[in-house]
LOLUM-507770 format. One record per atom (N, C-alpha, C): residue in three letters; x, y, z. Coordinates in steps of 0.1 Angstrom, whole numbers, plus 5000, padded with zeros to 4 digits. Atoms other than C-alpha are relative to their C-alpha. Layout:
N
ALAXYZ;...
//
This chain:
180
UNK498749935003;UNK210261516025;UNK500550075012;UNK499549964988;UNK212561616052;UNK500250194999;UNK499949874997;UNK212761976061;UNK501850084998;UNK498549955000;UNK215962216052;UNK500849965015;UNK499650034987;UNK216862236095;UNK500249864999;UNK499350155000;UNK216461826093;UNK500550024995;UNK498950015013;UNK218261836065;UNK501550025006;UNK499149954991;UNK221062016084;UNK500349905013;UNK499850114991;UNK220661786114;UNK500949894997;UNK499750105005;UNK221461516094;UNK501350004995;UNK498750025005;UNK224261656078;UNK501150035010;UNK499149964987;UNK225661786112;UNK500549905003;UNK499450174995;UNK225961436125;UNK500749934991;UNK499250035002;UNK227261296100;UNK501450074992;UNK498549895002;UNK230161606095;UNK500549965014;UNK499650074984;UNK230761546130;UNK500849844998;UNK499750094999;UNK231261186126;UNK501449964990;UNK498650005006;UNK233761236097;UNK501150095005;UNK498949924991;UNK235861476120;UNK500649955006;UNK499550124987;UNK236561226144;UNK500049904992;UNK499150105005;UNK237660956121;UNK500750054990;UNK498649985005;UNK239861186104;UNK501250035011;UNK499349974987;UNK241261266141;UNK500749825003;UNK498950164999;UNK241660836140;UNK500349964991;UNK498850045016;UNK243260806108;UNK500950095002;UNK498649944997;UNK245461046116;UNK501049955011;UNK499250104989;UNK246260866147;UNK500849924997;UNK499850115002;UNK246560556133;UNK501349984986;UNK498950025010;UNK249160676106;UNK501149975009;UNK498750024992;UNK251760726133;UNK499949875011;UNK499850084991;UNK250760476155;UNK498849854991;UNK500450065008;UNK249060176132;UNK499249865009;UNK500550114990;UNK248759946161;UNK499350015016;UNK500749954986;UNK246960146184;UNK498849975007;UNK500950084994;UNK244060046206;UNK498650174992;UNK500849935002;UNK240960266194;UNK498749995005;UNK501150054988;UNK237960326220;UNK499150114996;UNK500849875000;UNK234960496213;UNK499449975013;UNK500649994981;UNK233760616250;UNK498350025001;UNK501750004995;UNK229760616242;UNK499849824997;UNK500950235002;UNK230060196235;UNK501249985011;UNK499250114998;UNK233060066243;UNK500550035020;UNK499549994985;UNK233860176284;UNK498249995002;UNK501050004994;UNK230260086294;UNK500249905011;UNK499550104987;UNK231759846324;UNK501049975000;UNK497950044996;UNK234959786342;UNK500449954994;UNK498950155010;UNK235959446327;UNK500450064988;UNK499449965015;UNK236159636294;UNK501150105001;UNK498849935000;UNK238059906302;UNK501550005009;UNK498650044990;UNK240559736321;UNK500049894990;UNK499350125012;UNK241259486287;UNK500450054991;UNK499349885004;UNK242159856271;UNK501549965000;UNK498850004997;UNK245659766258;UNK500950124992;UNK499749925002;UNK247260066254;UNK501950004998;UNK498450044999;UNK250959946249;UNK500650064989;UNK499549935011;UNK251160066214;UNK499150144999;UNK501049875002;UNK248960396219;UNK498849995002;UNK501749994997;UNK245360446226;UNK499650164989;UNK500549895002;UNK243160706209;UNK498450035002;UNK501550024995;UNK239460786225;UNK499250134996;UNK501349935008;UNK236560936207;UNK498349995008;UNK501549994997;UNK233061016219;UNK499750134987;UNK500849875008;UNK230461246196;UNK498649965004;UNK500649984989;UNK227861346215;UNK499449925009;UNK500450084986;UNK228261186245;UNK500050075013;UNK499449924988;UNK229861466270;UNK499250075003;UNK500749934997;UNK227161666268;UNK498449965015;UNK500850094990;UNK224961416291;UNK500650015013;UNK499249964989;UNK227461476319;UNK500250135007;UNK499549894989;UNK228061696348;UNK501350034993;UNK498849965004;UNK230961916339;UNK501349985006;UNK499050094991;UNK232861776373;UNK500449854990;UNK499550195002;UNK232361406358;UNK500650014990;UNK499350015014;UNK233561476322;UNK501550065007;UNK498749964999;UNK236761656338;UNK500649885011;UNK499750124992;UNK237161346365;UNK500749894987;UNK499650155010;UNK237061076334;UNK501250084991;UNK499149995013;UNK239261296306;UNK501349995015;UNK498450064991;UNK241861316339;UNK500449865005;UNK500150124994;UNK241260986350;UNK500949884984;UNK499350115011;UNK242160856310;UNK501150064998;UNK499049945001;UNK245061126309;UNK501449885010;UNK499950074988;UNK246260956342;UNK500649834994;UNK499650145006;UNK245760566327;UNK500449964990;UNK500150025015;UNK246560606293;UNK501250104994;UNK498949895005;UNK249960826289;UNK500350004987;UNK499549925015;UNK250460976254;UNK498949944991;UNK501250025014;UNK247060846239;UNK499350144996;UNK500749895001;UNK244461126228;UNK498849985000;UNK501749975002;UNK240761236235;UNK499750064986;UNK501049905007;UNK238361336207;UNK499250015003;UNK501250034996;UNK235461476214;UNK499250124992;UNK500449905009;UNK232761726199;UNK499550085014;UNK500849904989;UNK231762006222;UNK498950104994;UNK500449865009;UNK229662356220;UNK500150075010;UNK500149964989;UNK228862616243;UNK499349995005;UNK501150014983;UNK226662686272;UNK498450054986;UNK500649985005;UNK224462866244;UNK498949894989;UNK500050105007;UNK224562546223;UNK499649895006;UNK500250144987;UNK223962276251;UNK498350065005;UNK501649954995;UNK220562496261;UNK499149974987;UNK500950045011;UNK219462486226;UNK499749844999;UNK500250144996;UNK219762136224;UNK499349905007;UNK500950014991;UNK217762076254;UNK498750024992;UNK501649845006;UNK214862326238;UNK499649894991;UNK500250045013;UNK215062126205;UNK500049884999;UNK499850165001;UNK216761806200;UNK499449945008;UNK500650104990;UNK216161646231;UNK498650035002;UNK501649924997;UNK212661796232;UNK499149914986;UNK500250085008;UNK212061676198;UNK500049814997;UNK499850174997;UNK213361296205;UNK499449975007;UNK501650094990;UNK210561246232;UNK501749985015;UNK499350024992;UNK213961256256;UNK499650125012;UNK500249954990;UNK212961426290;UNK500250015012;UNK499650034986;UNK214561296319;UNK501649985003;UNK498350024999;UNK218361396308;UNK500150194996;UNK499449875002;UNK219561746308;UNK501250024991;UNK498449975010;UNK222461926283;UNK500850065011;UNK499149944990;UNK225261986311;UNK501150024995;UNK499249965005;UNK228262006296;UNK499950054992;UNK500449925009;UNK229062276277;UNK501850065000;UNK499049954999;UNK232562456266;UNK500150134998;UNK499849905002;UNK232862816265;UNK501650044997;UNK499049975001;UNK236662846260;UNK501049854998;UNK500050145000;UNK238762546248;UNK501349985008;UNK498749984991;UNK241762676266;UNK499649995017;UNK500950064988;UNK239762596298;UNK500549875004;UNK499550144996;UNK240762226295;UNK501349985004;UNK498650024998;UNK244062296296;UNK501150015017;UNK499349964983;UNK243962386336;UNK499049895009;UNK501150154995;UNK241962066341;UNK501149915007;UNK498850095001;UNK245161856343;UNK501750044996;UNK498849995006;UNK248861876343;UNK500549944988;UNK499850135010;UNK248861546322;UNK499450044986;UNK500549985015;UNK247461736291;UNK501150104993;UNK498549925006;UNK250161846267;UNK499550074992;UNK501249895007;UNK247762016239;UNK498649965000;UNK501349964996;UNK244862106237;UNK499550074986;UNK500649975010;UNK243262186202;UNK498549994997;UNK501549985008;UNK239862256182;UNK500250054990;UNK501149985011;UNK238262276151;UNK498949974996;UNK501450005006;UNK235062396135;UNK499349814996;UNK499750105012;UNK233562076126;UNK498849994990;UNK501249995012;UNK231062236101;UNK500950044988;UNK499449995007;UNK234262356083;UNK501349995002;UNK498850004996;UNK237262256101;UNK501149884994;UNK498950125004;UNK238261936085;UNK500049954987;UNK500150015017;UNK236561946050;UNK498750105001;UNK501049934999;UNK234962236044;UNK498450034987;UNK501450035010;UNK231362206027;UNK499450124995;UNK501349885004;UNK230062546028;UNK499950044981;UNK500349965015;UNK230462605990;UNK499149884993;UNK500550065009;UNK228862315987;UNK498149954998;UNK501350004993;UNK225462346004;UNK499150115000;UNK501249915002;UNK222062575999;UNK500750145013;UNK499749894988;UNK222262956017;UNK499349975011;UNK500050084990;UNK220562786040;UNK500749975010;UNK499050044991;UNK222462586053;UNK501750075001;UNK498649944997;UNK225662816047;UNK499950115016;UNK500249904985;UNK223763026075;UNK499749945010;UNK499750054984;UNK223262776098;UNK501949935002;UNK498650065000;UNK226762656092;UNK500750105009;UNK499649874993;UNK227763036102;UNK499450005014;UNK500649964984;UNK225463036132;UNK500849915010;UNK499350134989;UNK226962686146;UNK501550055005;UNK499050024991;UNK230162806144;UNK500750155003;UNK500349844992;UNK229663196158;UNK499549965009;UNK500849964987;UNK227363136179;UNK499649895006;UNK500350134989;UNK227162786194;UNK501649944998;UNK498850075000;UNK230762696186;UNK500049905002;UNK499750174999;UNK230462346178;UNK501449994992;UNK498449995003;UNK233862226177;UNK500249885003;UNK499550184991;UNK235961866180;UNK501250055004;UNK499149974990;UNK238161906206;UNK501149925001;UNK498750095002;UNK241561736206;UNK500850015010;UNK499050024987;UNK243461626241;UNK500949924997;UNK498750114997;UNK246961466239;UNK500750055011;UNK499550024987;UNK248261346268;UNK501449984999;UNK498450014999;UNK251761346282;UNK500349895003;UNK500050155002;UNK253161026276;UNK501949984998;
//
């Protein structure tokens, strides 16, 4: 039998994962014919991302992929798709610096992973916003309660890690639209 914290794990990822495909259903209401890229499969080599047809809209998703990255490279690539990709949108899930160290300690500690560090990290989400001219907003929300909220519906338990994630590690999906 899995442990309450797994238990939580379990449901974090997949809350997370329905955050970001309510961010591409929402997309995809106004734009129906738009290209849809998740950035932990689908940009894994050039030829792919240069067959990206973005003519009717783009909208690019990672969950947890940013965190494996230097904080330079993640701000190089979101300018770099701002840049090639005028008026699509980033999703992505962040936390903070608090939350990227745990992570380290635990998760990746726990997965037998040891030869990748938690580097990126967000402390402020208004931060991204001086990353790039080419970003028009710049949003977040909770995604333990920001897009369908569970806590009434889960043990005090997990209502208190729900509180802790988003006080004190501010896990959050982050939303870039570009100027297009």
């Amino acid at each position: 039998m899995e442990s309450g914290v797994g238990l939580f794990g379990t449901l974090e990822v997949a809350q997370r994962q329905y955050d970001t495909a309510c961010e591409v259903k929402d997309y995809l209401k106004v734009r129906p014919n738009a290209a849809v890229v998740n950035l932990g499969f689908d940009l894994n080599d050039e030829k792919r991302a240069d067959k990206i047809d973005a003519g009717e809209g783009a909208i690019f998703y990672a969950t947890g992929v940013f965190y494996y990255f230097k904080t330079k490279d993640v701000k190089a690539l979101f300018c770099r798709l701002a840049e090639r990709f005028p008026g699509a949108v980033l999703v992505f899930d962040a936390c903070n610096r608090r939350g990227a160290k745990m992570m380290t300690k635990t998760w990746l500690k726990e997965a037998g992973i040891s030869n990748v560090g938690a580097f990126f990290s967000l402390e402020d989400v208004t931060t991204l916003k001086s990353w790039s001219s080419d970003f028009k907003n710049v949003s977040a929300k909770s995604y333990m309660r920001g897009y369908r909220d569970i806590y009434k519906d889960v043990s005090f338990l997990h209502k208190l890690m729900i509180h802790f994630c988003d006080r004190l590690v501010k896990m959050i999906i982050v939303k870039i639209e570009f100027k297009g």
